[in-house]
C-alpha positions in Angstrom: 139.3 33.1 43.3 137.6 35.7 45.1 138.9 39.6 45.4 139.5 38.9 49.8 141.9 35.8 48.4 143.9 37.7 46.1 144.4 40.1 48.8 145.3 37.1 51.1 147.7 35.7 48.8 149.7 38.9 48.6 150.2 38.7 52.6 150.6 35.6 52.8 153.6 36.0 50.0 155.1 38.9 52.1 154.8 37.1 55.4 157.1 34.2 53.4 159.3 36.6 52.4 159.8 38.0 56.2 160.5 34.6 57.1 162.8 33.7 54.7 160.9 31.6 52.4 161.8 33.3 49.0 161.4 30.2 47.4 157.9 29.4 48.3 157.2 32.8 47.8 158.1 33.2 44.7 155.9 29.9 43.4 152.8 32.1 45.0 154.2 35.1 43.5 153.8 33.1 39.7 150.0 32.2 41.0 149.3 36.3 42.1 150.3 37.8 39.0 147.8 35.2 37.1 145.0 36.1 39.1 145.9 39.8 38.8 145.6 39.1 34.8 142.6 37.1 35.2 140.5 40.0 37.3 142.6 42.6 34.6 140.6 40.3 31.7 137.2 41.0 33.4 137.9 44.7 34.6 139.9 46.1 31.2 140.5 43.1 28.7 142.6 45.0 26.4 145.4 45.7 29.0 144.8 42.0 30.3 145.5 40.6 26.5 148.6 42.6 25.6 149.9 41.5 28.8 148.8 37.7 27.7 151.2 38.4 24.6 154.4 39.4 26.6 157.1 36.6 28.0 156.6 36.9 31.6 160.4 36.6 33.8 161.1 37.0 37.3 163.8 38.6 38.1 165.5 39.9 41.5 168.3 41.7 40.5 165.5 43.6 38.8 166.0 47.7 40.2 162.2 48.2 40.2 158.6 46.5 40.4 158.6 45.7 36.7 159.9 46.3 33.4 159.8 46.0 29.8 162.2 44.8 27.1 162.3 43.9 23.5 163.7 40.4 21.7 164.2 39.9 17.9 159.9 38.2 17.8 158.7 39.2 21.2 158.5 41.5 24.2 159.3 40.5 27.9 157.8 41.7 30.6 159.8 41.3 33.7 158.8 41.3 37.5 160.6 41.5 40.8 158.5 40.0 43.4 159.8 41.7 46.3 159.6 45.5 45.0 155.8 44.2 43.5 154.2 42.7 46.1 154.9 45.9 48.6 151.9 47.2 46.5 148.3 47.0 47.1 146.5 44.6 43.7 144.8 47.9 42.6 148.4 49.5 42.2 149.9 46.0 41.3 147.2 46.0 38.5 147.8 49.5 37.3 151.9 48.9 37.2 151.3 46.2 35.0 148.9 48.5 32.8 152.1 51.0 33.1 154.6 48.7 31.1 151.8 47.8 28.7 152.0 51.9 28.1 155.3 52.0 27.3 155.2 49.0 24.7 151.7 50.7 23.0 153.5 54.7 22.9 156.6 53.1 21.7 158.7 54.6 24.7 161.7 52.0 23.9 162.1 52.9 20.6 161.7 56.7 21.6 163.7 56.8 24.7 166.8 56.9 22.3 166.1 59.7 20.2 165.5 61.4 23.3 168.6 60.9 25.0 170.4 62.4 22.6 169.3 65.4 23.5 168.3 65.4 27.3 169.3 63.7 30.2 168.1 60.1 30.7 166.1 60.6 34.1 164.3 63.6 32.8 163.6 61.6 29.8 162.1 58.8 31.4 160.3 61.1 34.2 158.4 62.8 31.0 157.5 59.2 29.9 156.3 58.5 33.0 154.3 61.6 33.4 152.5 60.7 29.8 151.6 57.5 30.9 150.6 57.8 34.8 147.7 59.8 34.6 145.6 57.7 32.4 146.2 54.8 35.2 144.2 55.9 38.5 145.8 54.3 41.1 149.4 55.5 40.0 148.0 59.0 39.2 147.3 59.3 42.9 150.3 58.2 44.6 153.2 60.6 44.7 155.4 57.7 45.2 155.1 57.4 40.9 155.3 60.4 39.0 152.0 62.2 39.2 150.7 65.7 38.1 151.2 66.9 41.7 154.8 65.3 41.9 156.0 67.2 38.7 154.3 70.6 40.3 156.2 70.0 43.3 159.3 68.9 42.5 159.6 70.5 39.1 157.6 74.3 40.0 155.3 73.5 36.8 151.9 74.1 36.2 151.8 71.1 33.4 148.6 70.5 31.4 146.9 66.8 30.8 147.1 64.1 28.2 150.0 65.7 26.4 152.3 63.9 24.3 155.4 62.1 25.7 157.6 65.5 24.2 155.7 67.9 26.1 156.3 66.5 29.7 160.0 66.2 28.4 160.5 69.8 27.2 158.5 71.2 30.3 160.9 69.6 32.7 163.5 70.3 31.0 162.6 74.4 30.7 161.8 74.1 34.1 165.5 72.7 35.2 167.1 75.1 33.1 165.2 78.2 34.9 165.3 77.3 38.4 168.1 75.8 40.5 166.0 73.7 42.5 164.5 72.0 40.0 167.9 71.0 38.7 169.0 70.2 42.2 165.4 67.8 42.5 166.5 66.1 39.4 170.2 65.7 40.5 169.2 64.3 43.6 166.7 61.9 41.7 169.4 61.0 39.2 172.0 60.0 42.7 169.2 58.0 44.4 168.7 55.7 41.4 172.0 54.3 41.1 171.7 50.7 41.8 172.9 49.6 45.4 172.5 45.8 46.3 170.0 46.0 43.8 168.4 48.6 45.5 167.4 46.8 48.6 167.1 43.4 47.4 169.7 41.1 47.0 169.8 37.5 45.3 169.8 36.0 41.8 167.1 34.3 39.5 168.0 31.2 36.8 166.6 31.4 33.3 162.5 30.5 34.9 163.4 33.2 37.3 163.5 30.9 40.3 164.7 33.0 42.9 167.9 32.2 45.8 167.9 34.7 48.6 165.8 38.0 49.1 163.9 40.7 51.3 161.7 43.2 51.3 163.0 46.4 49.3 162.7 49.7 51.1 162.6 51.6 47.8 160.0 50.8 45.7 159.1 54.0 43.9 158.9 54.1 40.5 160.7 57.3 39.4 163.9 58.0 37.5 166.0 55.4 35.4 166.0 52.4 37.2 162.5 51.4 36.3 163.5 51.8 32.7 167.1 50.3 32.8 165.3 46.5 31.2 165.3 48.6 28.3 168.7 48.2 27.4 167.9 44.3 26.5 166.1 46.1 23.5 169.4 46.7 21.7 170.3 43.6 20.8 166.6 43.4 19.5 165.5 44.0 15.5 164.8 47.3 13.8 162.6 50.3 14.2 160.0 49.3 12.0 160.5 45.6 13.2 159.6 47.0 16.7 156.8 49.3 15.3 155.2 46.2 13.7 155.4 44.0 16.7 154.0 46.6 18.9 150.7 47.2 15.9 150.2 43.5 16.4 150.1 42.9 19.6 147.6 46.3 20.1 145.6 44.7 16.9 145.2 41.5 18.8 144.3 42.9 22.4 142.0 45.2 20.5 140.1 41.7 18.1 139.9 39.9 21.8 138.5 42.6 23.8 135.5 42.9 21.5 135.5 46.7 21.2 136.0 47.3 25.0 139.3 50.0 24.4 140.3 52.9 25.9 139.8 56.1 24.3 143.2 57.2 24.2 144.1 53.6 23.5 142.3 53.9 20.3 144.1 57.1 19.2 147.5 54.8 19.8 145.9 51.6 17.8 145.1 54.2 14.5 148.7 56.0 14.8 150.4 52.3 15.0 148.2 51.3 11.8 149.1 54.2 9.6 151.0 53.6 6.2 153.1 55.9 4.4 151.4 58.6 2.4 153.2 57.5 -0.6 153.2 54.4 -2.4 156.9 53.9 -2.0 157.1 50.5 -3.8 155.0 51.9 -6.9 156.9 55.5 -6.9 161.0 53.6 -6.4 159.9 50.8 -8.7 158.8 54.5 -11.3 161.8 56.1 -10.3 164.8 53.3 -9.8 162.9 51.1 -13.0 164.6 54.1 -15.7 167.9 53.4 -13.8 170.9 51.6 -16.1 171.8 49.1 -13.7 174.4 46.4 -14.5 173.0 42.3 -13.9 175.0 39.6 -13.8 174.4 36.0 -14.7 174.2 33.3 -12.2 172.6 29.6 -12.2 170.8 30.5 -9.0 168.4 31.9 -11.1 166.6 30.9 -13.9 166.2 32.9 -17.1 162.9 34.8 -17.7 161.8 34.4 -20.9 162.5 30.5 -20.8 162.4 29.5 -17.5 162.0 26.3 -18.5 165.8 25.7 -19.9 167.5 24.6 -16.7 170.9 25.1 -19.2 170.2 29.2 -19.8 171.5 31.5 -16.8 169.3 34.0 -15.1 169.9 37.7 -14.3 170.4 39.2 -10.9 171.4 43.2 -10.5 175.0 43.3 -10.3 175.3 46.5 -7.7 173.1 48.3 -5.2 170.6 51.4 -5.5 172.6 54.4 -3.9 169.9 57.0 -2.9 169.8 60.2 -1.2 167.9 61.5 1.3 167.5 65.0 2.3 165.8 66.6 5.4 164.8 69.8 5.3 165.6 70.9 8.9 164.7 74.3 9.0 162.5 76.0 11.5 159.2 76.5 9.4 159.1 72.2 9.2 157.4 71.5 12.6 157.5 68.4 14.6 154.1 67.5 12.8 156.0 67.3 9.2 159.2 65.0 10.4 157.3 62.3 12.4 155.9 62.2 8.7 159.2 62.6 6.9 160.3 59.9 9.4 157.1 57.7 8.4 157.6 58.2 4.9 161.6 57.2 5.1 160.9 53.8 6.9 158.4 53.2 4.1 161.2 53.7 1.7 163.5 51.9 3.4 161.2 48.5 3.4 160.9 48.9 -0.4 164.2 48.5 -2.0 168.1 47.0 -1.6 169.9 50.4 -1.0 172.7 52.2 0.0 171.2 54.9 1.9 172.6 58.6 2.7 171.1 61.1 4.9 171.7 64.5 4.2 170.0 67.4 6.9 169.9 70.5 5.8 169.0 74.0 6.3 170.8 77.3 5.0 173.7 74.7 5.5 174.3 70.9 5.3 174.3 70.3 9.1 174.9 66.6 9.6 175.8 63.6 6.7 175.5 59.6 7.9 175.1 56.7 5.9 172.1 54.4 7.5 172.2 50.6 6.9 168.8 49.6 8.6 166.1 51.8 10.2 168.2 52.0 13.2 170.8 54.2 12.0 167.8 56.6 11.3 168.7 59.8 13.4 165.0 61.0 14.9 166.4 64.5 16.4 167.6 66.7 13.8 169.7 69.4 13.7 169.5 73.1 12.0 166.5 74.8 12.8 167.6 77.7 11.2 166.4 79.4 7.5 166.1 77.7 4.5 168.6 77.3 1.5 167.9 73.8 -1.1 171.7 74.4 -3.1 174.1 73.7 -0.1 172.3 70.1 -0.1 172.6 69.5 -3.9 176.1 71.3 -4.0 177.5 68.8 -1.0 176.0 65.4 -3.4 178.0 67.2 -6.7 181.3 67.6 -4.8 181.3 64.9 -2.2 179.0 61.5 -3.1 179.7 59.5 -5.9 177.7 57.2 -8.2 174.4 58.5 -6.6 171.0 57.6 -8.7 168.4 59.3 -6.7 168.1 62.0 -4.6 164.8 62.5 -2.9 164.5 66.1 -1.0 161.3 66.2 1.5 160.9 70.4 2.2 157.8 72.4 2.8 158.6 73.9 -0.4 159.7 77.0 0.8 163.0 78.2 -0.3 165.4 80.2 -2.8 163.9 80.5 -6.4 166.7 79.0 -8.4 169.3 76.1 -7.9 172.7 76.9 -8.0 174.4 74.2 -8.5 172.4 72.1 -10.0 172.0 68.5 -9.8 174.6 66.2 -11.6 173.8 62.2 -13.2 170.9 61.7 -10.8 167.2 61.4 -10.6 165.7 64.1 -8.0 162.5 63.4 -6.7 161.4 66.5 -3.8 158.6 65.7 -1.3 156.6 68.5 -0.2 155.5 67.9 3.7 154.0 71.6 4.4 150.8 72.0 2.4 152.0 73.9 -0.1 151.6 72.8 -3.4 154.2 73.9 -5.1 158.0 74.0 -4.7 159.7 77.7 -4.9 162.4 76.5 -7.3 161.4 77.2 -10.5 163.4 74.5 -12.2 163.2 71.2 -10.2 165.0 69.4 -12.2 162.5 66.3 -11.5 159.4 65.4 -9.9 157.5 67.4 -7.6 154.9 65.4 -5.0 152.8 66.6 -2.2 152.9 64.7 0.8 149.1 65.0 1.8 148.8 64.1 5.5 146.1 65.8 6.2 144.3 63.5 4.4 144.9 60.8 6.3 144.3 62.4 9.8 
């Protein structure tokens, strides 16, 4: 179809839609977005083939244009027909591009560790500013969140292709420092509570068949709303289950579009495909393999050595690996050093049966959890302060029981001398900072170097 007949099926949808016709309309609606994928394929393939990958679903209770959200094995992209269609196909087109953005930088998985810290429009206006102004019809339009909209509504001077954190922290600096900034955000944060579905009423089965609808009058795409899909992702897998879908789908889009990637695409695919520094299968199977651990017999199993005597039990460990895991959270590791410590833990984590401790530390032990799955994993840290390595080991003496390993990743600056020193378990420290060798004079264990640089 021609570019005049894509345009003509969009009025032609919202003329329905005046009259009442919802249902007919949203048949058309199905046919647009194909076509809109279909001139995508020939104009930037790689957004037209992750979008291919997504499950598409219309919904109108939908609170914006479109959204993302994450299942156990797939994404889904969802749609609301009557807050898309208000927009030209060249917007349309770079909206879809938008939630392909969010799935590529990870903003689902991210959007958590955020939240803990900053408000959840802010959040998702920094998102948004990371994203926009790589898509040129959204970067124009004030109506998204543009480099114009954050100067202003926010007073900032902000710079370009920045990292997701820096649009965050800028806004929130700026909020903090100036009243009206706050009261902009405020008044952001009021408008986006959901009223009749913010202009559009009716309801959508399971094909997303729509009952009764009109034309939205707000069809912005700042603040929550736009994001509010994401909390479908919960019920979804783990971290690294969400890291791996998201590398595939990128890997694929990048195979079928022959080359034909963005720039800062590319700089996304190589992040997503990065492994952990370590060897983590080959340094636990080291490290746990000297471990007494108790087995058990069982018929489920056949023995090793004669695995052919159907009458002789096998072995299986009788108990799990307890491990571990301190974070040096003092101010000289940058953010650099824990997105790798981070790395480096999910590696760990996909390695061995555990039960897994998290310790953060810096002149004091600031925060203990246990973590079950990658999920429990607490991205934003606490401390910040000087550096001390014996409140850690002191708080595993007097307070954890029956631990085998403790693994300690530090830029290796610290005191000279442990005091206390470690008691009935293996201790393995993990030096993020370049420097090659640890300040305590008696480790009491191994010593690695965590060379990142290498790999960048």
């Amino acid at each position: 179809m021609k570019k005049d007949n894509i345009h003509e099926m969009r009025e032609n949808i919202i003329e329905l839609i005046k009259d009442d016709k919802v249902k007919e309309a949203h048949r058309i609606f199905k046919e647009y977005i194909e076509l809109l994928i279909f001139a995508l394929l020939k104009k930037e393939p790689f957004y037209a083939n992750v979008i291919i990958q997504l499950n598409r679903k219309y919904d109108l209770r939908l609170p914006a244009a479109a959204g993302v959200s994450m299942n156990r094995t797939y994404f889904d992209l969802w749609l609301n027909m009557p807050m898309f269609i208000v927009h030209s196909t060249e917007v349309g087109m770079d909206i879809l591009k938008h939630e392909c953005l969010h799935i590529l930088n990870l903003h689902l998985m991210r959007e958590k560790m955020f939240i803990s810290k900053y408000d959840r429009t802010l959040v998702n206006i920094g998102m948004d500013a990371a994203i926009n102004q790589f898509l040129p019809e959204l970067s124009k339009d004030d109506r998204f969140v543009t480099m114009n909209y954050l100067r202003r509504d926010f007073f900032v001077e902000p710079e370009e292709k920045k990292e997701t954190e820096y649009y965050i922290e800028l806004i929130a600096k700026a909020c903090h420092n100036n009243p009206k900034a706050q009261e902009n955000l405020d008044k952001l944060r009021g408008q986006n509570k959901p009223q009749n579905g913010q202009g559009m009423s009716g309801e959508s089965d399971e094909s997303g068949e729509a009952v009764e609808g009109q034309m939205s009058d707000s069809a912005d795409g700042k603040g929550t709303n736009n994001h509010d899909v994401w909390k479908e992702s919960d019920k979804a897998g783990s971290v690294a289950d969400m890291k791996d879908m998201v590398k595939d789908i990128a890997n694929e889009a990048a195979t079928k579009s022959r080359g034909k990637v963005p720039g800062h695409i590319e700089s996304l695919i190589k992040r997503l495909n990065e492994r952990p520094v370590i060897s983590w299968q080959k340094e636990l199977r080291l490290l746990v393999g000297s471990i007494k651990i108790p087995f058990r017999k069982t018929i489920q199993r056949r023995d090793r050595r004669q695995p052919h005597r159907y009458d002789i039990r096998g072995r299986i460990s009788d108990r799990t690996v307890k491990i571990v895991i301190v974070i040096d959270t003092s101010g000289s590791v940058d953010k650099v050093q824990l997105q790798w410590i981070f790395r480096e833990i999910f590696g760990i984590i996909k390695n061995i049966k555990f039960e897994l401790h998290i310790i953060e530390c810096d002149t004091r032990v600031t925060r203990v959890y246990k973590a079950k799955t990658d999920k429990d994993i607490k991205l934003e840290v606490t401390g910040r302060g000087g550096t001390s390595f014996s409140p850690a080991i002191e708080y595993i003496n007097e307070n954890l029981r029956g631990i085998d390993l403790a693994l300690y990743f530090t830029d290796g600056y610290g005191e000279y001398e442990l005091n206390p020193k470690p008691k009935n378990y293996k201790m393995l420290w993990v030096l993020t900072g370049g420097k090659e060798e640890l300040s305590i004079q008696e480790p009491f264990g191994k010593v690695k170097e965590l060379n990142y640089n290498k790999k960048r």
